[in-house]
MARBA-3410 file (N, C-alpha, C, O; in Angstrom, 1 decimal):
107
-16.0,-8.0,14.6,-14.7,-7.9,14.0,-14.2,-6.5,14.1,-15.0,-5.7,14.6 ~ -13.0,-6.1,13.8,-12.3,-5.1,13.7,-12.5,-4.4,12.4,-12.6,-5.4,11.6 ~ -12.6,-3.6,11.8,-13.1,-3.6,10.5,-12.2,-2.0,10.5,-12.7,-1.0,11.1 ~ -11.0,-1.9,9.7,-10.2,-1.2,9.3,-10.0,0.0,8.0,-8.9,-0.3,7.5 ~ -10.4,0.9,7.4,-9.6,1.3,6.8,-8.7,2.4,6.7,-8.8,3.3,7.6
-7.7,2.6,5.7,-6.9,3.5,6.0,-6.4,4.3,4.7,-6.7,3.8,3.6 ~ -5.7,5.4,4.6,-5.9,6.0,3.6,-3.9,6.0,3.3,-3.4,5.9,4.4 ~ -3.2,6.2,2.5,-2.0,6.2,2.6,-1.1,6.6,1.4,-0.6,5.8,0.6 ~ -0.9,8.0,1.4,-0.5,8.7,0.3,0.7,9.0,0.4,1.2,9.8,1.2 ~ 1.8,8.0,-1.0,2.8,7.5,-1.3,3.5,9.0,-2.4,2.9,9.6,-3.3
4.7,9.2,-2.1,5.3,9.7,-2.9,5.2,9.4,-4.1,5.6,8.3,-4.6 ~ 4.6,10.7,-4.9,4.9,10.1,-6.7,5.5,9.1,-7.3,5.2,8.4,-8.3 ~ 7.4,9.3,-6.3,8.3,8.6,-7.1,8.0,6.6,-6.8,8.3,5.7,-7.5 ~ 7.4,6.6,-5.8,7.1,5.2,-5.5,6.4,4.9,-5.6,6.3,3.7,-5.2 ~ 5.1,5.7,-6.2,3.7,5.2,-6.1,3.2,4.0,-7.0,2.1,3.6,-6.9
4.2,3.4,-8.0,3.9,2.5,-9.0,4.8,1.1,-8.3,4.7,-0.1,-8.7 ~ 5.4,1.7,-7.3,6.0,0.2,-6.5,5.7,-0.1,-5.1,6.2,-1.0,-4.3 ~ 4.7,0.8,-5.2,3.9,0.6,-3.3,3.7,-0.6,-3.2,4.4,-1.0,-2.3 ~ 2.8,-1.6,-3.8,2.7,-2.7,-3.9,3.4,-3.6,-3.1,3.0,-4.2,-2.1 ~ 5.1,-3.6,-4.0,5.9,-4.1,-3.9,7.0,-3.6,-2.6,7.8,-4.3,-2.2
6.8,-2.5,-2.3,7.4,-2.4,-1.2,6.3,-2.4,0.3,6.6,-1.9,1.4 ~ 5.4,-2.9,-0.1,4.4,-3.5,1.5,4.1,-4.7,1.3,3.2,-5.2,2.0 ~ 4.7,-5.4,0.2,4.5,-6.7,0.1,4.8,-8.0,0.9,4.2,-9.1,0.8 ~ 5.8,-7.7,1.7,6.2,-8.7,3.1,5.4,-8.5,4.3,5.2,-9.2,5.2 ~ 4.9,-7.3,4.0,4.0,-6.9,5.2,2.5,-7.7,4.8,1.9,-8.6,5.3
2.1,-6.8,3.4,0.9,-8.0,3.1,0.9,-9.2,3.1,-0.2,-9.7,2.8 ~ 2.1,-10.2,3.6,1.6,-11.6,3.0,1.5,-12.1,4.6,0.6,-12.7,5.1 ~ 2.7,-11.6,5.1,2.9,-11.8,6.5,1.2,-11.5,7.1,0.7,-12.5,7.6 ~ 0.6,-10.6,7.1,-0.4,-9.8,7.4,-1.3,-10.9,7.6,-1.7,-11.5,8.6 ~ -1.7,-11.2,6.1,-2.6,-12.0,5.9,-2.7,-13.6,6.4,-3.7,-14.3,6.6
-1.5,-13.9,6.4,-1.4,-15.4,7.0,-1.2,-15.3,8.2,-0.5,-16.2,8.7 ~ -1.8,-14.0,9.5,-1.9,-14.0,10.9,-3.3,-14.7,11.0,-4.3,-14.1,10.6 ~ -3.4,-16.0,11.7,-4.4,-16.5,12.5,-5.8,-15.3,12.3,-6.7,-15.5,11.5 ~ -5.7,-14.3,12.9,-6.6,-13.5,13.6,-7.3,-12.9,12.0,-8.4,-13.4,11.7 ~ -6.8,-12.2,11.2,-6.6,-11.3,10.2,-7.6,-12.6,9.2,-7.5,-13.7,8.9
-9.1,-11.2,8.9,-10.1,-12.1,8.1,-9.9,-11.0,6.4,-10.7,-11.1,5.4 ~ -9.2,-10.4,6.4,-8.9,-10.1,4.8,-7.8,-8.5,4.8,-8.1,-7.6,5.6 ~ -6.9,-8.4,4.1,-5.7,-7.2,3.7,-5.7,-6.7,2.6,-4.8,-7.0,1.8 ~ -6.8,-5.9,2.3,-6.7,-5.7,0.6,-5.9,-4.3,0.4,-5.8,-3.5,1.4 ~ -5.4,-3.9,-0.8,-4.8,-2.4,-1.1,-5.8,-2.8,-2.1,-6.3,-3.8,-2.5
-5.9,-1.2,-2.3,-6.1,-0.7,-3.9,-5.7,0.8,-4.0,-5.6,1.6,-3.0 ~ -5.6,1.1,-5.4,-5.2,2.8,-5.6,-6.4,3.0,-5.9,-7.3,2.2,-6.1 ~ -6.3,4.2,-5.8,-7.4,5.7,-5.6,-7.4,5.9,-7.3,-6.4,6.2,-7.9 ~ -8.8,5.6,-8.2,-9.1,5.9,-9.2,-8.7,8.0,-9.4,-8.3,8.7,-10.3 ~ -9.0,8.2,-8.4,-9.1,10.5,-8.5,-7.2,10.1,-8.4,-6.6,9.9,-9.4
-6.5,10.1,-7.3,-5.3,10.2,-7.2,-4.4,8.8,-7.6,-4.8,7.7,-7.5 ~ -3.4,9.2,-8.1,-2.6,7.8,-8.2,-1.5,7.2,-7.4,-0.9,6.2,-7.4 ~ -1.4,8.5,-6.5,-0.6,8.6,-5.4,-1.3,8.1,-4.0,-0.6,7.8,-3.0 ~ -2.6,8.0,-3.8,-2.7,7.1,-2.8,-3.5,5.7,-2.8,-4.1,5.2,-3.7 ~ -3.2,5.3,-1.8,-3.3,3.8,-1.9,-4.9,3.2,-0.4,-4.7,3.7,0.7
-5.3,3.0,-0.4,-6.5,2.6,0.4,-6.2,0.9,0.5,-6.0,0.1,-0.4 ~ -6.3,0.9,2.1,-6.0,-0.5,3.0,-7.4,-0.6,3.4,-8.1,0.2,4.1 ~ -7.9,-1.8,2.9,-9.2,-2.3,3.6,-9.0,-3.6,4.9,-9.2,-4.7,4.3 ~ -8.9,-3.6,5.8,-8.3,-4.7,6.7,-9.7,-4.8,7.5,-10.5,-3.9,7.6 ~ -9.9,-6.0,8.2,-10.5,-7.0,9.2,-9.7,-8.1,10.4,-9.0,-9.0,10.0
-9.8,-7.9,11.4,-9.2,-8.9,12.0,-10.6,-9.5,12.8,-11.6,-8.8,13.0 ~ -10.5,-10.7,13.2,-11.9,-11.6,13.7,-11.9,-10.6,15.2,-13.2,-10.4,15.2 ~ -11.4,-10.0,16.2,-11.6,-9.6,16.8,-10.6,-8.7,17.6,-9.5,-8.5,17.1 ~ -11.1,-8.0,18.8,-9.5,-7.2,19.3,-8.2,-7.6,19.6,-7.1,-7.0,19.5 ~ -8.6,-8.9,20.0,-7.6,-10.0,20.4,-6.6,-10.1,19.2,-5.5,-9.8,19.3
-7.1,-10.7,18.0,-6.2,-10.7,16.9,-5.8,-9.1,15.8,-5.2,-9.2,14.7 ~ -6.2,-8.1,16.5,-5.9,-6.7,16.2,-4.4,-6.7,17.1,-3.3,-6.4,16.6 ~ -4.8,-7.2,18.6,-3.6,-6.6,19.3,-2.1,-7.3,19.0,-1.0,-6.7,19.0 ~ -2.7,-9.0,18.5,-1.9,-9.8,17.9,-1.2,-9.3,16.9,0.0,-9.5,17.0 ~ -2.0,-8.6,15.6,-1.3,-8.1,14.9,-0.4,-6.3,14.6,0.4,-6.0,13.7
-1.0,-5.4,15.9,0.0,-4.5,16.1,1.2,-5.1,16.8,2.3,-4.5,16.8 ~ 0.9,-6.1,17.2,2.4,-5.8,17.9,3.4,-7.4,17.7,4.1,-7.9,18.5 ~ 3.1,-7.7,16.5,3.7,-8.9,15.2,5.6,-8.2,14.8,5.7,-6.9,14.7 ~ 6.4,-8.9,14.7,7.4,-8.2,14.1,6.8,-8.0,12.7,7.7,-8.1,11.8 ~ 6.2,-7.8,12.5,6.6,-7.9,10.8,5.3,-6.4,10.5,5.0,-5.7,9.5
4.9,-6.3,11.7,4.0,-4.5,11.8,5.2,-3.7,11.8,5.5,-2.8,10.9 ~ 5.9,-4.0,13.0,7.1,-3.2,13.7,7.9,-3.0,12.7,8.3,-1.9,12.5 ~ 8.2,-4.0,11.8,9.3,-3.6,10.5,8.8,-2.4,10.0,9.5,-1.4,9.9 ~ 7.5,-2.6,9.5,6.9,-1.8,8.6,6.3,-0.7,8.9,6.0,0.1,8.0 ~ 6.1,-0.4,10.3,6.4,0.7,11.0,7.3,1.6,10.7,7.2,2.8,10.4
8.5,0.7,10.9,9.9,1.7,10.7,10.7,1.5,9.4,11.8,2.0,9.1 ~ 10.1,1.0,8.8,10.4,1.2,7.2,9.1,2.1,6.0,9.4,3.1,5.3 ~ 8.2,1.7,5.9,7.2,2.3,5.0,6.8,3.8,5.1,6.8,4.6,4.1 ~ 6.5,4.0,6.3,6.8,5.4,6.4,7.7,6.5,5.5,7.5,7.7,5.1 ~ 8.5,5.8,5.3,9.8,7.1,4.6,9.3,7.0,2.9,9.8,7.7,2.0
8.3,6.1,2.6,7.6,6.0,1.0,6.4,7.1,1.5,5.4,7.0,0.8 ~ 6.3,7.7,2.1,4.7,8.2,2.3,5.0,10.0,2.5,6.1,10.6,2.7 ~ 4.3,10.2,2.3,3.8,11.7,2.0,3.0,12.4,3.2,2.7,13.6,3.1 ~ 2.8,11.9,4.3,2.1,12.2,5.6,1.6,10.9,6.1,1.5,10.0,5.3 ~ 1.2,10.8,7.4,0.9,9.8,8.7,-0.7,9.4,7.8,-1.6,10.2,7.5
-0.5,8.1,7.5,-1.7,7.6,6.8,-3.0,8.0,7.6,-2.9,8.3,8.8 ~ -4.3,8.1,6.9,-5.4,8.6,7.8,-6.6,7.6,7.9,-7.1,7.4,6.8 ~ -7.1,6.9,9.0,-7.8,5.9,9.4,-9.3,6.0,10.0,-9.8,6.9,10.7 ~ -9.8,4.7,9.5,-11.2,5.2,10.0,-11.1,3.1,10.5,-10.9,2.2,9.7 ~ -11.5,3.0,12.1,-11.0,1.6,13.1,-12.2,1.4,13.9,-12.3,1.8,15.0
-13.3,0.8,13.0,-14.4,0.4,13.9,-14.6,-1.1,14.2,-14.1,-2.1,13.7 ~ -15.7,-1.0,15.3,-15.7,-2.9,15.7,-17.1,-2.9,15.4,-18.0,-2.2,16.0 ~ -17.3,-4.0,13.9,-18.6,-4.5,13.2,-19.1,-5.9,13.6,-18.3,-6.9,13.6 ~ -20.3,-6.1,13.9,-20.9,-7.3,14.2,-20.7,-8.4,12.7,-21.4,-8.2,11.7 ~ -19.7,-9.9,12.8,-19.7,-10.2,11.8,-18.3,-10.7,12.0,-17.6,-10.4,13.0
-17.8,-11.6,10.7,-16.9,-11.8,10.2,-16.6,-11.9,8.5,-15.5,-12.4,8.0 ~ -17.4,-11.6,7.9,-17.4,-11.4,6.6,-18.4,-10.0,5.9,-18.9,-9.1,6.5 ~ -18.3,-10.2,4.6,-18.7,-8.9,4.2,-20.6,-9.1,3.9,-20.8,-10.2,3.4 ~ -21.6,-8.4,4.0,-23.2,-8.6,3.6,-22.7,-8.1,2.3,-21.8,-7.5,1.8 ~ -24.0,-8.6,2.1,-24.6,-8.1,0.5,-25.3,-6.8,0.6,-26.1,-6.5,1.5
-24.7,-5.7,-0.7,-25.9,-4.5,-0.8,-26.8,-4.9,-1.7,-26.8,-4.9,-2.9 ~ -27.7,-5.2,-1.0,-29.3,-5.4,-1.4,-29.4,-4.1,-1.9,-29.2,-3.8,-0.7 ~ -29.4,-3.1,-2.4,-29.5,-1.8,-3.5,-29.3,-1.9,-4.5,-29.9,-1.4,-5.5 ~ -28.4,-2.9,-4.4,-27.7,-3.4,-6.1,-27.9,-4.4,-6.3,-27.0,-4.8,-7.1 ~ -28.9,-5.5,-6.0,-29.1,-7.2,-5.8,-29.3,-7.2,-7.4,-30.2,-6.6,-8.0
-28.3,-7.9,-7.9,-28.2,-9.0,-8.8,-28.8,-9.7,-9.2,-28.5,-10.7,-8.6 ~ -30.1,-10.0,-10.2,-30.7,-11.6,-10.2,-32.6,-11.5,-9.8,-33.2,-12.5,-9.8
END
């Protein structure tokens, strides 16, 4: 798999509506064939950024989804909510779901 994250630090004044303004992108996102999960979450230390955890089943459905209209929108729209060029860490993991940390085994 494709195994994605990214880091994406939203202007103060928007940062309680980020959500909501990447929300066409998230739903679109997620209902791409390829695409095996799109999570946001905010940054417990900052409240101004936002962390994208993404997976696509392979490169094939990565390329699928860079080049989707509904990337392209949000290309040229989300940007102008952000505070600098989001910062990314884009590796290819054997798998399509997440292991368990046996560190912390439960039970």
């Amino acid at each position: 798999m494709i195994f994605i994250t990214a880091k994406f630090r939203v202007h103060p004044e928007h940062s309680d509506s980020w959500p909501g303004l990447a929300r066409e992108f998230t739903e679109a996102t997620r209902a791409e064939e390829g695409c095996l999960w799109f999570d946001w979450s905010r940054s417990v230390d900052d409240p101004d950024e936002y962390v994208l955890v993404e997976a696509f089943r392979d490169a094939d459905a990565g390329g699928v989804h860079v080049s989707s209209p509904h990337f392209n929108t949000a290309r040229r729209t989300l940007p102008a909510y952000l505070v600098e060029t989001p910062r990314v860490v884009n590796v290819e993991a054997p798998g399509t779901d997440w292991s368990q940390l046996g560190e912390f085994a439960v039970g």
